[in-house]
C-alpha positions as CSV (number, residue, x, y, z in Angstrom):
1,X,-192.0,-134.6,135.2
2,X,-189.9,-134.4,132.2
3,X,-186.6,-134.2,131.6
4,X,-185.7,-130.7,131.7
5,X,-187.5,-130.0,134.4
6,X,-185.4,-132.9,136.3
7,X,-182.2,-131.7,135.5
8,X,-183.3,-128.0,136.3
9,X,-184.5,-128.7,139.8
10,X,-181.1,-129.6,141.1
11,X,-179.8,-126.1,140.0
12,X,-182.3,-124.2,141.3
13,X,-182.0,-125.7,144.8
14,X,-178.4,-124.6,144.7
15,X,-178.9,-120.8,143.6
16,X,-181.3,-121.2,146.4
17,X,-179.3,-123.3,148.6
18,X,-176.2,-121.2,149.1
19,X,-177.1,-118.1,150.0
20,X,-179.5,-119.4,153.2
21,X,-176.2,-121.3,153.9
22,X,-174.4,-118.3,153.5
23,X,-177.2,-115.7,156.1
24,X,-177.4,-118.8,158.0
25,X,-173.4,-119.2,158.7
26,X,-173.2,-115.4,159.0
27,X,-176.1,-115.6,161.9
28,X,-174.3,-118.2,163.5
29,X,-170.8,-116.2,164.0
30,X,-173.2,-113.6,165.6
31,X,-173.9,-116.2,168.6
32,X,-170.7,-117.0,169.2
33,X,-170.5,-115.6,173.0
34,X,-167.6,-113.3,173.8
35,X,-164.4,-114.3,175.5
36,X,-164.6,-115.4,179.0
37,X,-163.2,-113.2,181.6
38,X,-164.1,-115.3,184.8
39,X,-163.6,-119.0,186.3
40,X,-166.9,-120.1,185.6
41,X,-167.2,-118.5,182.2
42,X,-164.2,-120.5,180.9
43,X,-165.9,-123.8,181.5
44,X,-169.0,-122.3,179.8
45,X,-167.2,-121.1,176.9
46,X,-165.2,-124.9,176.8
47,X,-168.8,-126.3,177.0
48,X,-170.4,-124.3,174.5
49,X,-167.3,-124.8,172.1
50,X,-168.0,-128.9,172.4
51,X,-171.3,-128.4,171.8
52,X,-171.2,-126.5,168.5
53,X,-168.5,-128.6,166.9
54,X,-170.7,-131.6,167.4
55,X,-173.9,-129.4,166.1
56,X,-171.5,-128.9,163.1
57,X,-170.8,-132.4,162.3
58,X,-174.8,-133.8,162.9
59,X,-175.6,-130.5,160.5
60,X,-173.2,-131.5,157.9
61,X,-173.5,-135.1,158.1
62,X,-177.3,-135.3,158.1
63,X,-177.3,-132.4,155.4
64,X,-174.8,-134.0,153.6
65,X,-176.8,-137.9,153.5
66,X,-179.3,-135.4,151.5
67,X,-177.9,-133.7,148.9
68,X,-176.3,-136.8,148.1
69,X,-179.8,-138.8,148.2
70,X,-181.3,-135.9,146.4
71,X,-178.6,-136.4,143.7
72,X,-178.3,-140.0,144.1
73,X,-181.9,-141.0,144.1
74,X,-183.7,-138.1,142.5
75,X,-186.6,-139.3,139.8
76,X,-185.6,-140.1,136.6
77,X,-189.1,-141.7,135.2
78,X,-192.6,-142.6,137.1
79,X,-190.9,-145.9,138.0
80,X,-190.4,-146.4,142.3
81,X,-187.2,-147.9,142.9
82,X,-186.7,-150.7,144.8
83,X,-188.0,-151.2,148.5
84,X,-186.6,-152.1,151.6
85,X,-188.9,-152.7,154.6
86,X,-186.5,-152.3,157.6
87,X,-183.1,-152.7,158.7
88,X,-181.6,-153.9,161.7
89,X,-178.3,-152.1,161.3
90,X,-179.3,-149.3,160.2
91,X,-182.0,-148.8,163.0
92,X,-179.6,-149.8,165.2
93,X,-176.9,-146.8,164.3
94,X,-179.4,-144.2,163.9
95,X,-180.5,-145.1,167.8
96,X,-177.2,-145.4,169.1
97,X,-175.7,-142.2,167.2
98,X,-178.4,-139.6,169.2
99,X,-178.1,-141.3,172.3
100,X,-174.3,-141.5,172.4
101,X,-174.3,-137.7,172.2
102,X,-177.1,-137.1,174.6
103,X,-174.8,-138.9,177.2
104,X,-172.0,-137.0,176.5
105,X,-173.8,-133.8,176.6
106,X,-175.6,-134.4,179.2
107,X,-172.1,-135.3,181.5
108,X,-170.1,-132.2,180.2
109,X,-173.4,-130.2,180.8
110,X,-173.2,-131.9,184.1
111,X,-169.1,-130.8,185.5
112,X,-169.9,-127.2,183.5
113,X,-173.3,-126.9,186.1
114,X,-170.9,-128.0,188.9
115,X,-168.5,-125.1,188.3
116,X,-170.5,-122.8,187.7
117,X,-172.8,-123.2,190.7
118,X,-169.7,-123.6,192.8
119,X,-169.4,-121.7,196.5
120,X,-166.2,-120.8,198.1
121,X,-166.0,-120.7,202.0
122,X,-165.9,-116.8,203.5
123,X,-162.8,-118.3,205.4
124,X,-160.6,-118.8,202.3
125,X,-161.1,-114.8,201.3
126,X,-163.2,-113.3,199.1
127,X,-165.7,-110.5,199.2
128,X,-169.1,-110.1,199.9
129,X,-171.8,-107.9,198.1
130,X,-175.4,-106.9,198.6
131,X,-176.8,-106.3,195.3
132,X,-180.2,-104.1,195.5
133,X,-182.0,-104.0,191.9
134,X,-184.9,-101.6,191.8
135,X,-186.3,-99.4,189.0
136,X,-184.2,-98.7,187.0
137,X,-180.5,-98.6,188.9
138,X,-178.3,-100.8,190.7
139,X,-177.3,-100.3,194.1
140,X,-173.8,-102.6,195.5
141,X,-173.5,-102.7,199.4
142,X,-169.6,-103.8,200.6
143,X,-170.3,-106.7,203.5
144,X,-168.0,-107.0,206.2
145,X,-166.8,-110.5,207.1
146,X,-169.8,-110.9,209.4
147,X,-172.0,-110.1,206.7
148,X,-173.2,-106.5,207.9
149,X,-172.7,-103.8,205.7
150,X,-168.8,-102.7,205.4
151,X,-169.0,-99.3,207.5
152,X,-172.1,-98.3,204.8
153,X,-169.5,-98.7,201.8
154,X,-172.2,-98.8,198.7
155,X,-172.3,-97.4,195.4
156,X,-176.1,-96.2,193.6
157,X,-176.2,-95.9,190.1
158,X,-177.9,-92.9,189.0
159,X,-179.3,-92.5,185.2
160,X,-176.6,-90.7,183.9
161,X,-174.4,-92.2,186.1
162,X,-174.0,-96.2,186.2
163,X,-172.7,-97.8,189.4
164,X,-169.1,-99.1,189.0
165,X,-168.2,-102.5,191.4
166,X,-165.2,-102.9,192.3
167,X,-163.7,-106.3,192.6
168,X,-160.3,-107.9,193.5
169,X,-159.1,-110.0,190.9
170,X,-157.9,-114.1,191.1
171,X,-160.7,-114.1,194.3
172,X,-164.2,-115.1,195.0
173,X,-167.0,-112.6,194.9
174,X,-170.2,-113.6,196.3
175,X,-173.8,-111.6,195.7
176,X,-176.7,-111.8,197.1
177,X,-178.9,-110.6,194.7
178,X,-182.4,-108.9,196.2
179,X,-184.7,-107.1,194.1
180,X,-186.9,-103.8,195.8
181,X,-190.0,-104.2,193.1
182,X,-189.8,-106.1,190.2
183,X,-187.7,-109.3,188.9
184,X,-184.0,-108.0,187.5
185,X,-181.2,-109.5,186.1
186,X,-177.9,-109.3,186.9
187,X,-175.4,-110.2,183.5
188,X,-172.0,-109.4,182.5
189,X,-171.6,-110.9,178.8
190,X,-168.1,-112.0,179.1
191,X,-169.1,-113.7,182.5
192,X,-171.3,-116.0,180.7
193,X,-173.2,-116.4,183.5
194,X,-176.7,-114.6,184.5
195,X,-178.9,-114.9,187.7
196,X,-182.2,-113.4,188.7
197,X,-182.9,-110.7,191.0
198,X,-186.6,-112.1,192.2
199,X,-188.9,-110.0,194.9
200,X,-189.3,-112.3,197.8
201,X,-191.2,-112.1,201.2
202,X,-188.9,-111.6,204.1
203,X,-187.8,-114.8,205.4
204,X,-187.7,-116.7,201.7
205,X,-184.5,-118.0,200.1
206,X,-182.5,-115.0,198.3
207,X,-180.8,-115.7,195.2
208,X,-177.0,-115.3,195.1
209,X,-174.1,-115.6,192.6
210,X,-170.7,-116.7,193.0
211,X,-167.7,-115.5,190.3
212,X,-164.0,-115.1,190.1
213,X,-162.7,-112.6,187.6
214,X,-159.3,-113.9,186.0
215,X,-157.6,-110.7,184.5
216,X,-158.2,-106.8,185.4
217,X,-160.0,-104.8,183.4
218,X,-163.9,-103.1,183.0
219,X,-166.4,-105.3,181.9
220,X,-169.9,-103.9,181.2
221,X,-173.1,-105.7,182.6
222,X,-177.0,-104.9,182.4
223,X,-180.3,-106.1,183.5
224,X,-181.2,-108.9,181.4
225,X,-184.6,-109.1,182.5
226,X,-187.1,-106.5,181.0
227,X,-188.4,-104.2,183.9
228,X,-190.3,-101.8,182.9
229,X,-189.8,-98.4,180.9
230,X,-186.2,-97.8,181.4
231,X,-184.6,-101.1,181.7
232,X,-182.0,-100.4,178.9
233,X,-180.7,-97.7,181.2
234,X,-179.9,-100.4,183.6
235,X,-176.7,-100.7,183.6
236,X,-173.7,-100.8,185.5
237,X,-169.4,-101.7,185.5
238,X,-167.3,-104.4,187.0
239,X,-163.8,-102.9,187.2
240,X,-161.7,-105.6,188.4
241,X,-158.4,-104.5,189.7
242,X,-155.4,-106.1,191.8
243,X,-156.2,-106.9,195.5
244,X,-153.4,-103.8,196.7
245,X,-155.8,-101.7,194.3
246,X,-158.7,-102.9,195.8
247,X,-157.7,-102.4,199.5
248,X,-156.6,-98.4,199.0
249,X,-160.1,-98.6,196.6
250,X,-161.9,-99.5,200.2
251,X,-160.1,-97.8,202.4
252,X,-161.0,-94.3,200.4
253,X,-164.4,-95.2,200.1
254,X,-164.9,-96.0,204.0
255,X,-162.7,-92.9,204.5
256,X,-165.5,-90.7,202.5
257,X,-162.8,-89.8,200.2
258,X,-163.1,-90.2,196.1
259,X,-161.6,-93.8,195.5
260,X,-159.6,-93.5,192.3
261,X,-156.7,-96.2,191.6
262,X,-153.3,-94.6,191.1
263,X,-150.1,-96.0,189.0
264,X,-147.4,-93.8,188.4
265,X,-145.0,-94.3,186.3
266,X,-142.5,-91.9,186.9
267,X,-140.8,-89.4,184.5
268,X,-143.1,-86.4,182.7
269,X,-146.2,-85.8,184.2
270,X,-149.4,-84.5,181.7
271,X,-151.9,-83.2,183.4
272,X,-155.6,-83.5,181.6
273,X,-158.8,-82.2,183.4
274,X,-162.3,-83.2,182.2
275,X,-165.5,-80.7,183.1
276,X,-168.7,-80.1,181.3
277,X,-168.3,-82.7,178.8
278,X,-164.6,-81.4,177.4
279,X,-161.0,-82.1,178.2
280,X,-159.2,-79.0,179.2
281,X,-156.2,-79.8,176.8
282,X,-156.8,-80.7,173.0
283,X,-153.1,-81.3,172.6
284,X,-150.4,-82.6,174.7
285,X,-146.8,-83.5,174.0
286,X,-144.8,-86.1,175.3
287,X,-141.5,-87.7,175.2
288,X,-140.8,-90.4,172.8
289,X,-140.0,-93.9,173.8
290,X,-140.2,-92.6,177.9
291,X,-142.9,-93.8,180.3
292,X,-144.9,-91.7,181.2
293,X,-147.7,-90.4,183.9
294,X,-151.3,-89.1,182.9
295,X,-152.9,-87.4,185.6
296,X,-156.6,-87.4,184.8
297,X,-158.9,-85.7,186.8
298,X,-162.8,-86.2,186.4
299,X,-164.4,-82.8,187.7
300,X,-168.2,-83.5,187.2
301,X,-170.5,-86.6,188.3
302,X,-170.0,-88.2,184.5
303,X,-167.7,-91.2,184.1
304,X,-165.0,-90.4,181.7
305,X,-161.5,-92.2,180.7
306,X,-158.9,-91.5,178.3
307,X,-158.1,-93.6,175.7
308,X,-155.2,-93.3,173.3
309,X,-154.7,-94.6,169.6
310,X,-152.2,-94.9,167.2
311,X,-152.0,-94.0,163.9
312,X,-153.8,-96.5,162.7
313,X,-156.6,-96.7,165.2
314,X,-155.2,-99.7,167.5
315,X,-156.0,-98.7,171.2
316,X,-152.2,-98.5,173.4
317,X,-153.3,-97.0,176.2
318,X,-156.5,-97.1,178.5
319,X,-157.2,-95.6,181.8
320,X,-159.8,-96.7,184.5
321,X,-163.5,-95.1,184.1
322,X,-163.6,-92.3,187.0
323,X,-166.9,-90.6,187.8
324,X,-165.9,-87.2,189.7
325,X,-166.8,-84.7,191.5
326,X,-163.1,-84.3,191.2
327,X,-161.8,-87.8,191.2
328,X,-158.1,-87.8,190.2
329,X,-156.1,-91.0,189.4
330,X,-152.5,-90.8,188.2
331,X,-152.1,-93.9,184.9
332,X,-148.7,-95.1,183.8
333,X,-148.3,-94.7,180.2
334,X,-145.4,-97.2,178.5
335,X,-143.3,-95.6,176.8
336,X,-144.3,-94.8,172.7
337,X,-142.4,-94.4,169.7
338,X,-142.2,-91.0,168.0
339,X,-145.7,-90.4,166.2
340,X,-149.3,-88.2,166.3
341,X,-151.6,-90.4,168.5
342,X,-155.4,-89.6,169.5
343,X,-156.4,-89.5,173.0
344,X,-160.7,-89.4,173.4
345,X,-163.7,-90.2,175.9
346,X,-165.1,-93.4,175.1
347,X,-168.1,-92.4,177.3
348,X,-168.3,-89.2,175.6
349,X,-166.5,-89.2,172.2
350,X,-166.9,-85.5,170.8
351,X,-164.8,-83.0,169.8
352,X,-164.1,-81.1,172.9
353,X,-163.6,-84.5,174.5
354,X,-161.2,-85.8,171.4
355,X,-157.7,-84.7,171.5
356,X,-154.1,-85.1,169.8
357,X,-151.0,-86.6,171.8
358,X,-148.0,-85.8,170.0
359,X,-144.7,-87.9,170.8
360,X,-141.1,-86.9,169.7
């Protein structure tokens, strides 16, 4: 090899170098999971945080032992340099190195299991659910506390309608997850956790699933499991909401009426109606820096919400996802300074559904 070919190969591994360092990095932040919204998730996330800091410093420590032995060591003439036929020491570190971090993983990988597979007792609260998974919906069945079905309280998802489960926040929800024909998947990203619905003959173990959501809000799930032709329709909603929320959710739903969650928050009411795919009001007005209440009323069997931005697109304002006939939930607005803010469907974000909320 001569010279100038030497000194060119160390330049061309760097043009080359960098950018697969660069995709590489970039593919990386892609994996980073989302932020955890349950008990169990949170020692997951703590877990997989540990774990990728030490992946960084093996990657950049091993990596970095070769570039410098490429520079170091890197033929100069057709002589071999000199040779070393083992080395306690060294043999010694590279052993104990890998095996130290196997341990460690293996114990944090350990307590994280532990968590996560964790059951509560029945007699310390909670709530049961019967989860039915079948081609290509969900179906959630409210249990009573002898297990039985909560006077038939269930939701079906429909295709143009996902199922919604409600949940209690800060408290134990336990599934028992049944599939009617093929093998399902019940996830929720930001619960970091995922469990099998399997078809089993009558008598076998069932899988189940155990979380606790830590703040309220909607969190979307799916089937994680490919089922069949329609499995990205799969999906469904967890809408966690206070426990007072949850009761008057129940007691509307074994009452056959429309569960909706209500908040009012006094002061000017603004009435919006959705139907066919459009809010009956493109503009409304409002006072500025006075809480208000936004009465939304869902007329059709599509979810819909209202969401409201600023001026500069930051979200202020969200309501709950309703799916009508005629659901109706009164939202407490905060109170906004003076401005032109945009109110719009996340569901269904088109023009009739996409609106301007003018405060002074």
């Amino acid at each position: 090899m001569s010279r100038s070919a030497a000194r060119a190969w160390p330049r061309t591994a760097l043009r080359a170098g960098i950018p697969l360092l660069t995709i590489a990095a970039l593919a990386g932040c892609g994996m980073i999971p989302p932020e955890p919204k349950s008990v169990a998730a949170e020692s997951v996330w703590n877990l997989y945080n540990i774990v990728f800091a030490m992946g960084v410093v093996v990657f950049l420590g091993v990596e970095g032992f070769i570039v410098y032995s490429v520079f170091r060591y890197r033929r100069r003439d057709d002589r071999l340099p000199p040779q070393t036929h083992g080395n306690t020491i060294v043999e010694i570190i590279w052993t104990a190195i890998p095996t130290v971090i196997v341990l460690i993983l293996f114990v944090l990988s350990v307590a994280t299991l532990s968590t996560v597979e964790a059951t509560s007792d029945p007699e310390d609260g909670g709530i049961d659910i019967e989860v039915n998974g079948f081609q290509w919906q969900w179906q959630f069945r409210y249990l009573d506390d002898d297990g039985n079905p909560d006077n038939d309280v269930s939701v079906t998802g429909q295709p143009a309608t996902p199922p919604v489960m409600v949940v209690p926040v800060g408290e134990p929800v336990r599934l028992t997850l049944m599939s009617r024909d093929v093998i399902h998947s019940f996830f929720v990203p930001q619960f970091l956790i995922k469990r099998d619905l399997i078809p089993v003959p009558e008598g076998e173990p069932i899988n189940t699933m155990e979380f606790t959501v830590t703040e309220p809000g909607t969190y979307g799930g799916q089937c994680a499991e490919f089922c069949g032709q329609l499995h990205a329709d799969m999906t469904f909603t967890v809408q966690a909401v206070t426990r007072a929320e949850y009761d008057t959710w129940l007691a509307d739903a074994k009452a056959g009426r429309t569960p909706r969650p209500s908040a009012s928050a006094g002061g000017e009411v603004l009435e919006l109606v959705a139907d066919q795919v459009a809010f009956d009001k493109l503009e409304l007005q409002a006072a500025a820096d006075q809480p208000f209440t936004l009465r939304f009323t869902n007329a059709e069997a599509l979810p819909h919400n209202v969401v409201i931005l600023d001026a500069n697109n930051e979200e202020v304002f969200r309501t709950d996802d309703l799916t009508g006939p005629n659901a109706t939930g009164d939202f407490a607005v905060p109170a906004l300074p003076a401005g032109e803010y945009t109110y719009y469907c996340t569901f269904h974000p088109v023009p009739d559904m996409t609106g301007t909320l003018t405060v002074e």
